[in-house]
C-alpha positions as CSV (number, residue, x, y, z in Angstrom):
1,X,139.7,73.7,96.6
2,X,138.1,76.1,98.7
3,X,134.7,76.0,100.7
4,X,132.6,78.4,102.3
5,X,131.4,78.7,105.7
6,X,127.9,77.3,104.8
7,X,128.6,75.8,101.5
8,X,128.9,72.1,101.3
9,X,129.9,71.9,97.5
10,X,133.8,72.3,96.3
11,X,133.6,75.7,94.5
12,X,136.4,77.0,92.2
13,X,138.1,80.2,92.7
14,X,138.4,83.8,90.7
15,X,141.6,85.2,89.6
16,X,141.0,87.4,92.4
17,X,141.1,84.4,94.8
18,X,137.5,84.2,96.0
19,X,134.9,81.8,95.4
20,X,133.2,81.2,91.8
21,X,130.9,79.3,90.4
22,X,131.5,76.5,87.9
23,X,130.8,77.1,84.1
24,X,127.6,76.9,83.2
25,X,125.9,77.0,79.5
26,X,123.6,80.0,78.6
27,X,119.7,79.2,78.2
28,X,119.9,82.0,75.1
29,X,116.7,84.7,75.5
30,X,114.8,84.2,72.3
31,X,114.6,86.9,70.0
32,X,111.0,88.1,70.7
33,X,112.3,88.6,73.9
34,X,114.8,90.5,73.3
35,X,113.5,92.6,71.0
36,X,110.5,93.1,73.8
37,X,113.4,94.2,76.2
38,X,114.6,96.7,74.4
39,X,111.4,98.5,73.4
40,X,109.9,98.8,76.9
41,X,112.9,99.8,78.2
42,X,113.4,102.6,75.9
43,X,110.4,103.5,76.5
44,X,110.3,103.6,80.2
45,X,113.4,105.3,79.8
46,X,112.5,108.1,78.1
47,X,109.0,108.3,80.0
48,X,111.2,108.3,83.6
49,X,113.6,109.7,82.8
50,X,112.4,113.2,84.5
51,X,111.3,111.3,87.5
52,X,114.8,109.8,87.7
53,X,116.5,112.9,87.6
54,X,114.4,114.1,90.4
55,X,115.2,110.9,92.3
56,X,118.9,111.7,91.5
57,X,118.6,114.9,93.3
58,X,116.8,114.0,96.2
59,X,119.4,111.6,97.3
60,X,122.4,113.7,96.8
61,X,120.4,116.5,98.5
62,X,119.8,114.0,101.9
63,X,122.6,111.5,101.7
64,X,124.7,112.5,99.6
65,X,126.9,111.1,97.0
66,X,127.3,108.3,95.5
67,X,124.0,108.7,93.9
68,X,124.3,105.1,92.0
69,X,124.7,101.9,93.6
70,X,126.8,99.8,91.6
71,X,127.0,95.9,92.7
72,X,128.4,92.6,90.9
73,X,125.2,90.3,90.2
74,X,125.3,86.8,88.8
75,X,123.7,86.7,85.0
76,X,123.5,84.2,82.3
77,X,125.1,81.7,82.4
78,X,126.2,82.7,85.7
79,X,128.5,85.9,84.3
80,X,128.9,88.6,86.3
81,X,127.6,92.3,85.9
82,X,127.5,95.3,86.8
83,X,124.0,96.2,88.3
84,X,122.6,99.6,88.6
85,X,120.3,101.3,91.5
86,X,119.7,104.3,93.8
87,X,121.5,104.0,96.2
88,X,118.9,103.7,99.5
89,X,121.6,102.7,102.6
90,X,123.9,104.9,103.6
91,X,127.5,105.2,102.5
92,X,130.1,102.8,104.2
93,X,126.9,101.0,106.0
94,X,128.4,97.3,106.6
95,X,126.9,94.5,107.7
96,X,124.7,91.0,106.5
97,X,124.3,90.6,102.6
98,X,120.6,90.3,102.9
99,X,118.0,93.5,103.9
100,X,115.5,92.9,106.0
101,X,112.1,95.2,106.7
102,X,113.8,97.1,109.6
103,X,117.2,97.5,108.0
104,X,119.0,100.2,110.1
105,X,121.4,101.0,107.4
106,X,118.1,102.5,104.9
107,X,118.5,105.9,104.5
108,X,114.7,107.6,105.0
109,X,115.1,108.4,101.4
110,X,116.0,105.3,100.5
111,X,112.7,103.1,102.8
112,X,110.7,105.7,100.5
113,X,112.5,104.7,97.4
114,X,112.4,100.9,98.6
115,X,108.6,100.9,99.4
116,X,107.6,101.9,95.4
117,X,110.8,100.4,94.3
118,X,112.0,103.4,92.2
119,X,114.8,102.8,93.2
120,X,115.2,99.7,90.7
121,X,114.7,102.0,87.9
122,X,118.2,102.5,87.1
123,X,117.9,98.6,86.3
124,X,116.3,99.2,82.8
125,X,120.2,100.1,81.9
126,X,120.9,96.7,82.7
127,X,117.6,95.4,80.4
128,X,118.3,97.7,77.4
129,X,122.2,96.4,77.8
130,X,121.2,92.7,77.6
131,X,122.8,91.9,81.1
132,X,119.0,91.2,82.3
133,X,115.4,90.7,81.1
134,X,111.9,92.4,81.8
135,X,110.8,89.1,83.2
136,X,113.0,86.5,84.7
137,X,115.0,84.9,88.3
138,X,115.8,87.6,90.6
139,X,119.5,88.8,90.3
140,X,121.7,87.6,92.8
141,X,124.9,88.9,94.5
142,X,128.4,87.1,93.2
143,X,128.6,86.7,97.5
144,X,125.5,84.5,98.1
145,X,125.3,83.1,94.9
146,X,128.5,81.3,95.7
147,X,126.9,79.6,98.3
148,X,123.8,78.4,97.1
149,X,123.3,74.7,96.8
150,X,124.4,73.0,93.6
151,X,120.3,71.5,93.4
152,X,119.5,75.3,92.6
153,X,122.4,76.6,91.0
154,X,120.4,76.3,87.6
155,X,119.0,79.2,87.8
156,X,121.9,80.6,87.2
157,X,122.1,79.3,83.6
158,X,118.7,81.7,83.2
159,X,119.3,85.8,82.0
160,X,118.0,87.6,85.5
161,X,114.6,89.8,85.6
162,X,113.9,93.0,86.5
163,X,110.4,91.7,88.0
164,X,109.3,88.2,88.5
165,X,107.7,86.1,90.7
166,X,110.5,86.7,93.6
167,X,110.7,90.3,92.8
168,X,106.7,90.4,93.9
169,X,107.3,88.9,97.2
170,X,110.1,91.5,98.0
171,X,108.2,93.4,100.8
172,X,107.2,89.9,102.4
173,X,110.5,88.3,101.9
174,X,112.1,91.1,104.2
175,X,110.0,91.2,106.4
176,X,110.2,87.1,106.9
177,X,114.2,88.2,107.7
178,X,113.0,91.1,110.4
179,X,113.2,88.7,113.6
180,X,115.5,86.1,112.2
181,X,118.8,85.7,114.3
182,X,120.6,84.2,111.4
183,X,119.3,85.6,108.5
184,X,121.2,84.0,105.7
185,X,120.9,80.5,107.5
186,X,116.9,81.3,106.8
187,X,117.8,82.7,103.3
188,X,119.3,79.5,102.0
189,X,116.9,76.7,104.3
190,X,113.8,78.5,103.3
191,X,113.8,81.0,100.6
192,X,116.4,80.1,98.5
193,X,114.4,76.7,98.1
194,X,110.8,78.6,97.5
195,X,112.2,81.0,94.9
196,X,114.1,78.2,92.7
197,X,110.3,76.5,92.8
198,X,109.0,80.0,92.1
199,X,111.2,80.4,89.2
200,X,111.1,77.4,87.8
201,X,107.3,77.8,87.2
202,X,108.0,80.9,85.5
203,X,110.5,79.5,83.5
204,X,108.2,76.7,82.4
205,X,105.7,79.1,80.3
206,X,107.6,82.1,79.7
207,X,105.9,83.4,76.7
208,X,105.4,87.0,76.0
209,X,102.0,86.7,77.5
210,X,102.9,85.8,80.3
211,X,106.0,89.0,80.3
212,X,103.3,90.8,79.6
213,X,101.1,89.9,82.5
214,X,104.0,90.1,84.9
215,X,104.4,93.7,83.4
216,X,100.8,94.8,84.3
217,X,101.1,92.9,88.1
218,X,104.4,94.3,88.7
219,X,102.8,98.2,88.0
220,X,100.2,96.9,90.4
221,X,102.4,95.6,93.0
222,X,104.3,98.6,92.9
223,X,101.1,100.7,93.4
224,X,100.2,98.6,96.3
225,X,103.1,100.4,98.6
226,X,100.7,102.8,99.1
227,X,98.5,100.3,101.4
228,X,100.5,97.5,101.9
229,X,102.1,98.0,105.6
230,X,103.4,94.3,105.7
231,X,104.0,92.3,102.4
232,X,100.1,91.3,102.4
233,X,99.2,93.3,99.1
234,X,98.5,91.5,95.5
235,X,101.3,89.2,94.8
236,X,102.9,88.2,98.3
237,X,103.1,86.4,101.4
238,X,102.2,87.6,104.7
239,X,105.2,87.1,107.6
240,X,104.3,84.1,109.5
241,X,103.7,82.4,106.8
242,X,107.4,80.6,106.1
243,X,106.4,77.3,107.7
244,X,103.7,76.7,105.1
245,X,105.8,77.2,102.3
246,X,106.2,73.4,100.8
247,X,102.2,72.4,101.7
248,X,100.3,72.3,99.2
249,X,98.2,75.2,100.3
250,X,101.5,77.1,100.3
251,X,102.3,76.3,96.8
252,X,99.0,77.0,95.5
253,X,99.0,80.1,96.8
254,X,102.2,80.6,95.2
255,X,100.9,79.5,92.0
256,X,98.1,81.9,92.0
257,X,100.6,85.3,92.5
């Protein structure tokens, strides 16, 4: 049986002797779903695809190679996969899981990259694969997922989203981690709690109109990079705000993003 530092739950181990997480059974994507998935991707795909060669050449022009970032991320039915990015820190950068706003290990390339989150776009591979959705939980690394509390481990059973109602608090998120001197403790007492609650409204009314909607915020949200200095633009929280999480002012502003 083998426990991690934080975990308080028994967790199982990997042939290659590190934690995993228990079996869990698949909530299956329905059809219109899928078939949403693979439309818009192929379309952004084809539409971005000069933008991300471009991208690809700006990065191996100022950091080098590689230009991918390839990272093991927990999906349904909490299987791993292979998730695709631009890479934004630089190469051998070590140091805690989670990114925070001032993350010294960001490439200048890659804070530019971060603020208008291009460089996610390598994700719609993952979406047109079927190892993630348009709309869904945010992806989490094999590493933390391990150690997330079995009351929230249910997400897991959910395919991952490329946006989502995590995904538009990103900016805020970090920037709640900037002055933190134990980031992950933070991670799992505060926003691992917030984002399950988050998620678990989405998941509640998940139709295609509400994909849909999340399609047109997210082109918004990423359009509000251009203003928004500290996480305070359409669709987020403002740092200092962590304590107010669990009112019910913090939940209905929640609700309303």
């Amino acid at each position: 049986m083998v426990m991690t530092a934080r975990a308080r739950h028994p967790l199982s181990a990997d042939v290659r002797g590190r934690p995993a997480l228990p079996p869990m059974t698949p909530v299956a994507l329905p059809w219109t779903r899928r078939a949403l998935d693979v439309v818009v991707a192929l379309v952004l795909l084809v539409v971005l695809t000069p933008l991300m060669l471009l991208l690809a050449v700006l990065i191996r022009a100022t950091s080098g190679r590689p230009v991918l970032f390839r990272q093991q991320r927990i999906g349904e039915g909490a299987r791993e996969f292979t998730l695709y990015k631009f890479r934004t820190m630089r190469t051998g950068a070590t140091g805690s899981a989670l990114t925070n706003g001032r993350d010294s290990r960001v490439t200048g390339t890659g804070r530019l990259l971060r603020r208008f989150h291009l460089d996610e776009l390598p994700q719609l591979i993952n979406v047109l694969r079927g190892d993630m959705t348009l709309v869904g939980p945010r992806p989490e690394s094999v590493d933390l997922a391990v150690r997330f509390p079995p009351e929230y481990q249910w997400l897991f059973r959910h395919r991952p989203g490329l946006t989502g109602p995590c995904q538009l608090r990103s900016r805020a998120h970090a920037a709640l981690l900037d002055d933190r001197p134990d980031r992950e403790e933070y991670y799992f007492a505060v926003l691992v709690p917030l984002r399950a609650e988050l998620d678990a409204e989405l998941l509640s009314r998940n139709s295609l109109t509400t994909v849909m909607g999340y399609i047109v915020r997210t082109l918004w949200y990423v359009l509000s990079g251009l203003w928004d200095r500290g996480g305070s633009g359409p669709c987020s929280d403002r740092p200092g705000d962590a304590d107010t999480r669990h009112t019910e002012e913090g939940r209905s502003l929640c609700a309303r993003s």
